[in-house]
KOLZAPA-579045 format. One record per residue (C-alpha): residue number from 1; z, y, x; residue in one letter. Coordinates in steps of 0.5 Angstrom, whole numbers, plus 2048, in hexadecimal, padded with zeros to 3 digits. Example, Ala and Ser with C-alpha at 12.3 -4.5 7.8 and 13.67 -1.06 7.14 Angstrom:
REM KOLZAPA-579045
+-----+-----+-------+------+-----+
!   n !  up ! north ! east ! res !
+-----+-----+-------+------+-----+
!   1 ! 810 !   7F7 !  819 !   A !
!   2 ! 80E !   7FE !  81B !   S !
+-----+-----+-------+------+-----+
//
This chain:
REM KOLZAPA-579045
+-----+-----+-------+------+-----+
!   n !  up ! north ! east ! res !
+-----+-----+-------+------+-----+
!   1 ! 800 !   800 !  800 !   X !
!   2 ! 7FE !   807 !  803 !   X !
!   3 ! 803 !   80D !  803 !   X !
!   4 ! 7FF !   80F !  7FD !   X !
!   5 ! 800 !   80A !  7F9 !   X !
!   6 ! 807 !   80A !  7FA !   X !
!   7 ! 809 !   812 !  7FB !   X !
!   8 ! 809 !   817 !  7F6 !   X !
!   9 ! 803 !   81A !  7F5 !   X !
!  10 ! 800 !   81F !  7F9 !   X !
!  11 ! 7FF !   826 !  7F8 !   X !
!  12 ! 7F8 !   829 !  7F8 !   X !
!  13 ! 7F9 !   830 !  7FC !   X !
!  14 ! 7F1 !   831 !  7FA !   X !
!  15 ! 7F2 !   831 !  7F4 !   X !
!  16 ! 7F6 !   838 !  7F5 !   X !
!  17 ! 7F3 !   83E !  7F1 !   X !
!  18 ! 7F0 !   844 !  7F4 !   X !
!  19 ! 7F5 !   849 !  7EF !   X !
!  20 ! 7FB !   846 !  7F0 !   X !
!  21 ! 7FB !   843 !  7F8 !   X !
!  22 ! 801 !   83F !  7F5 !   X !
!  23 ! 7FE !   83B !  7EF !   X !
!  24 ! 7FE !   835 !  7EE !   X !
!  25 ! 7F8 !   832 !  7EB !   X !
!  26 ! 7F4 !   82B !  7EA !   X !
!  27 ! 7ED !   82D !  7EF !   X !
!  28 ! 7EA !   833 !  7F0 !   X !
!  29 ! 7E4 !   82F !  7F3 !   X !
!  30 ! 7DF !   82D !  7EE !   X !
!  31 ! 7DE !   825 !  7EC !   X !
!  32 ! 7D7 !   823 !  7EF !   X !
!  33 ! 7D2 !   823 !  7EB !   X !
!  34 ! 7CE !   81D !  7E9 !   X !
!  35 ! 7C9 !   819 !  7ED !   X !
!  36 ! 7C4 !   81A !  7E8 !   X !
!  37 ! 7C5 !   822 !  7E8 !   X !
!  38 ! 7C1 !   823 !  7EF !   X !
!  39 ! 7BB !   824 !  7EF !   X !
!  40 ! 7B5 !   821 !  7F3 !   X !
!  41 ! 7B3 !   81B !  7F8 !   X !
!  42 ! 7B4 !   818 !  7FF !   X !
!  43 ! 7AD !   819 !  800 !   X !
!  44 ! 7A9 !   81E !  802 !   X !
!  45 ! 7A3 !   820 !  800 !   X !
!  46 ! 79C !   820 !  805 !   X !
!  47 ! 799 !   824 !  7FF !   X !
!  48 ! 797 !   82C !  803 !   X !
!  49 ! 79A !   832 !  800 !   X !
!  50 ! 797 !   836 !  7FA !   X !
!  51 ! 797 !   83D !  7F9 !   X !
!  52 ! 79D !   83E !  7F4 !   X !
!  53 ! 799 !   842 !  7ED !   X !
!  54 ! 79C !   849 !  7EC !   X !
!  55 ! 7A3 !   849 !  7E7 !   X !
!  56 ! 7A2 !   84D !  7E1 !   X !
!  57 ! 7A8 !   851 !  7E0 !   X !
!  58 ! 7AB !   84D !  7DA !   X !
!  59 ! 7AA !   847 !  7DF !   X !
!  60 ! 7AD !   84A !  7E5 !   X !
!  61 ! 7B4 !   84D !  7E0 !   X !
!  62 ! 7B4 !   845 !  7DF !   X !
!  63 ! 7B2 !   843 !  7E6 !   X !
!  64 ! 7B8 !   849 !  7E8 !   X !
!  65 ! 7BD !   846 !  7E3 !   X !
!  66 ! 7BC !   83F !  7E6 !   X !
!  67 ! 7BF !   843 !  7EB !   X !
!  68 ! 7C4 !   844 !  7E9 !   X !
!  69 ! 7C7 !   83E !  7E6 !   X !
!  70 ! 7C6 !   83B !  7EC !   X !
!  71 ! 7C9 !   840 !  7F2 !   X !
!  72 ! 7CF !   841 !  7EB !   X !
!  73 ! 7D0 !   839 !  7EC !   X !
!  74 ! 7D1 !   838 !  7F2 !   X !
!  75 ! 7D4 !   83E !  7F5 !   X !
!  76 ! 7D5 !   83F !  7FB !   X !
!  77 ! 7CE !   83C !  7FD !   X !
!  78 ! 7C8 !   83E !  802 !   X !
!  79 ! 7C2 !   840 !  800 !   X !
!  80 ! 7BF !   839 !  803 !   X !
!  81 ! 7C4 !   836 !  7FF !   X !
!  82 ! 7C2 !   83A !  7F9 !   X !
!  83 ! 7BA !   837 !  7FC !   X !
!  84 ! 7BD !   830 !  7FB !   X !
!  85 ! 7C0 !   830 !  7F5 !   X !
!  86 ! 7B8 !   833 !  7F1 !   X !
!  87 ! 7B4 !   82D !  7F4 !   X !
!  88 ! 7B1 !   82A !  7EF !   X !
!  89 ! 7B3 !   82F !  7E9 !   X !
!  90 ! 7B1 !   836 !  7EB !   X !
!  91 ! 7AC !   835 !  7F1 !   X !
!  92 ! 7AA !   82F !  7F6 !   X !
!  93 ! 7AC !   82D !  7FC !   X !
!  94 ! 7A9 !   832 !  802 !   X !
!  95 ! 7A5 !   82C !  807 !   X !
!  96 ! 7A3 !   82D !  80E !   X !
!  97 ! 7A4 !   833 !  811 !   X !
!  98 ! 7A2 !   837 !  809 !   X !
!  99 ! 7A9 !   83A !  806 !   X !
! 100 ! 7A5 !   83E !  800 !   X !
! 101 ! 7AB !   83B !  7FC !   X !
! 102 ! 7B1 !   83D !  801 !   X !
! 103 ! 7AE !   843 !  802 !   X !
! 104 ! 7AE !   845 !  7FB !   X !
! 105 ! 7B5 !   843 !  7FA !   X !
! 106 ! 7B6 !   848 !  800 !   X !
! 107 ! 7B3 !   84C !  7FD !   X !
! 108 ! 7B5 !   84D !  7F5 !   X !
! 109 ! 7BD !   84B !  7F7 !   X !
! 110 ! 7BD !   852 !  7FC !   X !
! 111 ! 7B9 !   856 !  7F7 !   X !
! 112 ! 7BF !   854 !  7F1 !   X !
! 113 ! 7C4 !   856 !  7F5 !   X !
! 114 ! 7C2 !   85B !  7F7 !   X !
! 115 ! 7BF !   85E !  7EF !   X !
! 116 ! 7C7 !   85C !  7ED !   X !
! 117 ! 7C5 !   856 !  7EA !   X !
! 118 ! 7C9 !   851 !  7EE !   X !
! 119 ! 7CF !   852 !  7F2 !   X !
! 120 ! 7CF !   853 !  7F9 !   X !
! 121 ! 7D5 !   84E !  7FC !   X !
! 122 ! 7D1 !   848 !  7F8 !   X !
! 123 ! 7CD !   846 !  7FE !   X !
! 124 ! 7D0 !   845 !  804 !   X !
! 125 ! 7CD !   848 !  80B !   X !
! 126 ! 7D1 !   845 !  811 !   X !
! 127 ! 7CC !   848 !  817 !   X !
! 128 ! 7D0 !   84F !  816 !   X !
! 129 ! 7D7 !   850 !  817 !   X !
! 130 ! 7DB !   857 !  819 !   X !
! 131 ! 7E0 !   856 !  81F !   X !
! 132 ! 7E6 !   85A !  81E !   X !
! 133 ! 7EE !   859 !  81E !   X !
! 134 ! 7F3 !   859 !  818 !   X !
! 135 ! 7F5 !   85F !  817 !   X !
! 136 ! 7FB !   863 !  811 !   X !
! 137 ! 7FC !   869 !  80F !   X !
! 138 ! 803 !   869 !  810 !   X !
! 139 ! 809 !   864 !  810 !   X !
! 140 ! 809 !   863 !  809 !   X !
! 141 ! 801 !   861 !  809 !   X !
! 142 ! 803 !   85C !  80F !   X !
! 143 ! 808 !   858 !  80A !   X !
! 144 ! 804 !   859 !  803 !   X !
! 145 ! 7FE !   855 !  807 !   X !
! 146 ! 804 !   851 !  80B !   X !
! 147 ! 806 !   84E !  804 !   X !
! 148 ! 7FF !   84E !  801 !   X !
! 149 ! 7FC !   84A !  808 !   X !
! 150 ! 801 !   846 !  809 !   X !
! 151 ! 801 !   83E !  80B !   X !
! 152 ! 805 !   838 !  80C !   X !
! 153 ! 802 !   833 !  811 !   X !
! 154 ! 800 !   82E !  80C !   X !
! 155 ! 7FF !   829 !  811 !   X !
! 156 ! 805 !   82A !  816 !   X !
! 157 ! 808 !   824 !  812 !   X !
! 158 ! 802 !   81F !  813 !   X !
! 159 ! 802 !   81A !  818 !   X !
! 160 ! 7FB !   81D !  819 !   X !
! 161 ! 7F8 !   823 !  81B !   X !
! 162 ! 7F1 !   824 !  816 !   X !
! 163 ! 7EA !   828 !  818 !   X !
! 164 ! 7E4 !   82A !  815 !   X !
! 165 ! 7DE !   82A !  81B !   X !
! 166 ! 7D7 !   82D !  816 !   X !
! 167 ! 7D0 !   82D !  81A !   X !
! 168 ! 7CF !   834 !  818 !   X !
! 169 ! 7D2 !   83B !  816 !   X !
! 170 ! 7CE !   83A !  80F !   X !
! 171 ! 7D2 !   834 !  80E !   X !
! 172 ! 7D8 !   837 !  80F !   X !
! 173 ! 7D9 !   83C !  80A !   X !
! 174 ! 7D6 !   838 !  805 !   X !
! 175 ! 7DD !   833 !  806 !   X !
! 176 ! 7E3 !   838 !  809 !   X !
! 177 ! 7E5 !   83A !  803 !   X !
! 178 ! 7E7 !   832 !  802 !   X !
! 179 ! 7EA !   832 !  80A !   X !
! 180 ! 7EE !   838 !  809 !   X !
! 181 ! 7F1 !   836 !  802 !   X !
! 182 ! 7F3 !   82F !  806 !   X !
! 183 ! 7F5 !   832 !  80C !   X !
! 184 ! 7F0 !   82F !  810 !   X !
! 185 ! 7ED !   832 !  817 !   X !
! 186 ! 7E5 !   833 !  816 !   X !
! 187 ! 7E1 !   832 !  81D !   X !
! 188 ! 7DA !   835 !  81D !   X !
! 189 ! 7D5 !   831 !  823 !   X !
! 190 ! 7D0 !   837 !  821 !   X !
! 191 ! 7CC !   831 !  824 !   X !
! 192 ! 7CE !   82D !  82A !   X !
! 193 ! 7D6 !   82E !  82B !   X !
! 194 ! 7D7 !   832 !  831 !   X !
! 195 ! 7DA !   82F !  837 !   X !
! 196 ! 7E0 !   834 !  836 !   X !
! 197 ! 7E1 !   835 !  82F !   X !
! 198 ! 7E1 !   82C !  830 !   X !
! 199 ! 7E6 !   82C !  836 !   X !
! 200 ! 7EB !   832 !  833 !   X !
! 201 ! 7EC !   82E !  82C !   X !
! 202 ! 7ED !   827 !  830 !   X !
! 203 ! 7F3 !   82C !  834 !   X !
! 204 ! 7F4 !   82D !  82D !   X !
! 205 ! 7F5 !   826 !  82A !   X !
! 206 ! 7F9 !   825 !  831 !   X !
! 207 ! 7FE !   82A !  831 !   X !
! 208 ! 800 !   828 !  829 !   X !
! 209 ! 800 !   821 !  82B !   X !
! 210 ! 7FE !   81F !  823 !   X !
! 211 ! 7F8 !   819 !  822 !   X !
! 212 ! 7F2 !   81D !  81F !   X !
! 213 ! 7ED !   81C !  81A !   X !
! 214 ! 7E6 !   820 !  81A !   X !
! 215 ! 7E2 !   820 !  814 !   X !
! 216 ! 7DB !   822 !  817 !   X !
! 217 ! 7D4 !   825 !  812 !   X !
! 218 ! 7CE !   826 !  814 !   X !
! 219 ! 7C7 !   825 !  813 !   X !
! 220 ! 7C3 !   81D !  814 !   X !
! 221 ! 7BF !   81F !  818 !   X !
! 222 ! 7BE !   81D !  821 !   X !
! 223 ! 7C3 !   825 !  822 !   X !
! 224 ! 7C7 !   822 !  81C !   X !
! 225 ! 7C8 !   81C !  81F !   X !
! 226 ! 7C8 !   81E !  826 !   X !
! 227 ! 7CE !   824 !  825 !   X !
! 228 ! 7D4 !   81F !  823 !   X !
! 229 ! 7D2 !   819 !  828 !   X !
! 230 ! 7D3 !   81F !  82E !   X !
! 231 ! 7D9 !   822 !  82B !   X !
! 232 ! 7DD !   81C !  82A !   X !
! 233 ! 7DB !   81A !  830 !   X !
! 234 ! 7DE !   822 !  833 !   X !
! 235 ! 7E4 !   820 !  830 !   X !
! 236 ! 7E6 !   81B !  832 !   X !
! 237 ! 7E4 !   81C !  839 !   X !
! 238 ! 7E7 !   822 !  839 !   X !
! 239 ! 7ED !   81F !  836 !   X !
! 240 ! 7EE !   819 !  83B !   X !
! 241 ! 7EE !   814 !  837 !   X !
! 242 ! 7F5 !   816 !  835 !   X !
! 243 ! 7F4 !   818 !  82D !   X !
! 244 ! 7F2 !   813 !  828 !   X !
! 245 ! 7ED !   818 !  825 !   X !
! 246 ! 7E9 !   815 !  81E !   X !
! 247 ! 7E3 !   817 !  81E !   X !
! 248 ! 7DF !   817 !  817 !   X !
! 249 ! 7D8 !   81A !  814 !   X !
! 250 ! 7DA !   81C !  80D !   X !
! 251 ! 7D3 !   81E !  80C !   X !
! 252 ! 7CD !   81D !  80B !   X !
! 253 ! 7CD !   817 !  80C !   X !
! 254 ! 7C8 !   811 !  80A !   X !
! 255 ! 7CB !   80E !  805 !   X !
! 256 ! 7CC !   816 !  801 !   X !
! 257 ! 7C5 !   817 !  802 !   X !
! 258 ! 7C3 !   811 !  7FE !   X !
! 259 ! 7C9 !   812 !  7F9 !   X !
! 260 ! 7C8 !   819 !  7F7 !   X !
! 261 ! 7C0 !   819 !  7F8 !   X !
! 262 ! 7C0 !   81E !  7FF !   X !
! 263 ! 7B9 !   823 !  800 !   X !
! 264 ! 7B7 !   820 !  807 !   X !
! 265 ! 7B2 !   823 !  80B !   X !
! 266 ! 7AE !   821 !  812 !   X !
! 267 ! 7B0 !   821 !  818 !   X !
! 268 ! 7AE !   823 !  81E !   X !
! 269 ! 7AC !   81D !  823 !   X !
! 270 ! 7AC !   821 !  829 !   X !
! 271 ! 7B3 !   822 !  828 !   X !
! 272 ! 7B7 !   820 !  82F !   X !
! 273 ! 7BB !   81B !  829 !   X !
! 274 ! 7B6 !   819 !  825 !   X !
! 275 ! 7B6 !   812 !  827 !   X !
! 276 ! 7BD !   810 !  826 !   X !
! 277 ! 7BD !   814 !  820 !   X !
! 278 ! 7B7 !   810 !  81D !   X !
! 279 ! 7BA !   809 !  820 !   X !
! 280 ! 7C0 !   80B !  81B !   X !
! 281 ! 7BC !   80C !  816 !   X !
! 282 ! 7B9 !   806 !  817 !   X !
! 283 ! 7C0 !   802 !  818 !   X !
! 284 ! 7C4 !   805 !  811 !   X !
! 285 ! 7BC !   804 !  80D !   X !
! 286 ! 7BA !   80B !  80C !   X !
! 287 ! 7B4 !   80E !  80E !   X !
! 288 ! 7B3 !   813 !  814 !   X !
! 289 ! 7B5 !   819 !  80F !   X !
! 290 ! 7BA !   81E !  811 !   X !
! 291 ! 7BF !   821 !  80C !   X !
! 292 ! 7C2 !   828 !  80C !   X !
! 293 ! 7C9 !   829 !  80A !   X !
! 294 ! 7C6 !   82E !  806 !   X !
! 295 ! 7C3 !   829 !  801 !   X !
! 296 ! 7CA !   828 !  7FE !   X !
! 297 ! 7CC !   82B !  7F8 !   X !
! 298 ! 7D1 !   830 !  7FB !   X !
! 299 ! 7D6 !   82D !  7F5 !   X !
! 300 ! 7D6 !   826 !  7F7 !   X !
! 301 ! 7D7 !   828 !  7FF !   X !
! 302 ! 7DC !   82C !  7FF !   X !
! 303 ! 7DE !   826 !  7FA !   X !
! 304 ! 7DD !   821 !  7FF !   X !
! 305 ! 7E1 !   825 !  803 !   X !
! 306 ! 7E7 !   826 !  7FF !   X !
! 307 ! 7E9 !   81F !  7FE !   X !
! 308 ! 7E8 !   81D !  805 !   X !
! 309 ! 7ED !   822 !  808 !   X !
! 310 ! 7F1 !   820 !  802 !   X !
! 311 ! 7F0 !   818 !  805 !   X !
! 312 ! 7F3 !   81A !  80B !   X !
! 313 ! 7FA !   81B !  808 !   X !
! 314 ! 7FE !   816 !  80A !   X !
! 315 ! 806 !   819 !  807 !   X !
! 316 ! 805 !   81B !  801 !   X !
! 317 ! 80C !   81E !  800 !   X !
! 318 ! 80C !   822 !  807 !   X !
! 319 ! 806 !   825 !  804 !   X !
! 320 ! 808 !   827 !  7FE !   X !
! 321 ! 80F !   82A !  801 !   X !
! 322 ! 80B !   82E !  806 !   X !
! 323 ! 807 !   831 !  800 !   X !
! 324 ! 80E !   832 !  7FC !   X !
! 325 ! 811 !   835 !  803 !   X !
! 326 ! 80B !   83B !  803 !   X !
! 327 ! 80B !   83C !  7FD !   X !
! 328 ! 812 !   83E !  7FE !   X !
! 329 ! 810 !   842 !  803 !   X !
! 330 ! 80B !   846 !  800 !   X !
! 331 ! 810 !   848 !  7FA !   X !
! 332 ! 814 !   84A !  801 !   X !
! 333 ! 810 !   84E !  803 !   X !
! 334 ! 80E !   851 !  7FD !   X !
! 335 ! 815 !   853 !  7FA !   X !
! 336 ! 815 !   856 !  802 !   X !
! 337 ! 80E !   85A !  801 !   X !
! 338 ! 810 !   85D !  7FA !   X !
! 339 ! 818 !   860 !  7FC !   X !
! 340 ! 815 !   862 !  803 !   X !
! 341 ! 817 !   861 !  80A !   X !
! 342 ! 81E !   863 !  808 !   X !
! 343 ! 820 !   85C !  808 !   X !
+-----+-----+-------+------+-----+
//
């Protein structure tokens, strides 16, 4: 019998609303879809592009308000994502070097937010960022925020240390909102993982001295597959063997891409790892297809990734204690903030 079966049921501190940093609530992450909700096949068409007709303006307010539904669905999301969710219904998979349809969905979602018809924040875009140190307009600001921010170390109480590695920045806007609400670190490769940034998080898991599990994402393709090899092997290198370091590929997975009928595309056969790329292909019954992670519905991978990192709770009361304990702490704070530093 696993702890779980035994001890209390574990708290979802995912499921805190955005109002209230201390309410309890059953999930704020969307049940994934059905199968049957994502459009599209596993092959590709050979078929050369053709130029799209015209929209007139009763089809492009439709076209527009299909949009919408889509970006409003699955929010935060990216416009590829976006792009991935229409194929077969609003417009057809680009081929080839053609990206008619991406670029007009480009296109049409820039031209929306800037017209007031959908919302900026709804798309997420992780090339651009602003560097700049927390700052407060005084000390009363400093608490107010303090009381508001303020985290208990959830997995401080695990036997495990847990991480989130994503293959890109794009991919891990899409899911820190999970992490975060569950306490979990999340690492971007930005393509292979430096040496450095490998070698100061193994001087990380030494200095802690905990086991640790990482849960990696990233695309199937030769880089995707090529990324985790590398980094698991920096790792453990770095770390000198003197870690026990679990190391799982969350996604994309093959098994996912049969289950939730993924978009595939293809790949490049003079890529340096093409060739082990196609013999796994050719070992889990798949054809040399890749799949990015943008193929995902937004809701079923931050849904995917929610229940592995809450898989990884191994004493359920230490977690839900610790959840009392910071929320006892942020009444604490808020109590401080509202009669001022007079206490």
């Amino acid at each position: 019998m696993s702890p779980r079966d035994s001890a209390p049921a574990v708290e979802d501190r995912g499921a805190r609303s955005e109002a209230g940093a201390g309410d309890r609530l059953n999930s704020t992450v969307a049940d994934p879809p059905d199968a049957g909700e994502h459009s599209g096949s596993t092959a590709i068409s050979s078929a050369s592009p053709t130029k799209r007709p015209r929209r007139n303006k009763v089809k492009m307010e439709a076209f527009r308000s299909a949009l919408y539904r889509i970006v409003h669905e699955n929010k935060p999301c990216s416009v590829r994502q976006v792009y991935y969710v229409g194929i077969g219904s609003l417009w057809q998979k680009d081929t080839g070097k053609d990206r008619t349809s991406y670029n007009d969905v480009v296109r049409n979602l820039g031209l929306m937010r800037e017209r007031g018809e959908l919302p900026w924040g709804w798309l997420v875009d992780s090339g651009r960022y602003v560097r700049l140190d927390t700052m407060y307009d005084s000390l009363t600001d400093a608490l107010d925020r303090t009381h508001e921010q303020y985290r208990r170390n959830l997995w401080g109480t695990q036997p495990r240390r847990v991480e989130v590695w994503a293959e890109s920045d794009s991919t891990s806007m899409l899911i820190e909102h999970v992490t975060r609400e569950l306490g979990v670190g999340l690492f971007s490769c930005k393509g292979q993982a430096g040496k450095e940034f490998a070698h100061e998080s193994a001087m990380t898991y030494l200095a802690i001295g905990k086991p640790v599990t990482i849960l990696y994402v990233g695309d199937w393709d030769p880089s995707g597959l090529a990324i985790p090899r590398s980094l698991e092997e920096r790792l453990n290198r770095y770390s000198d063997g003197q870690v026990e370091i679990t190391f799982t590929r969350l996604a994309v997975t093959p098994q996912q891409i049969l289950d939730h009928d993924l978009q595939t595309h293809a790949v490049n056969a003079k890529d340096s790892s093409y060739k082990r790329f196609a013999d796994t292909c050719r070992h889990v019954g798949l054809a040399e297809q890749a799949v990015e992670l943008e193929a995902f519905r937004p809701s079923v991978l931050r849904q995917i990734m929610h229940d592995a990192i809450m898989g990884q709770i191994a004493d359920p009361v230490a977690w839900n204690s610790t959840i009392d304990a910071e929320d006892s702490d942020r009444a604490m704070l808020a109590d401080m903030a509202a009669r001022g530093w007079s206490v």
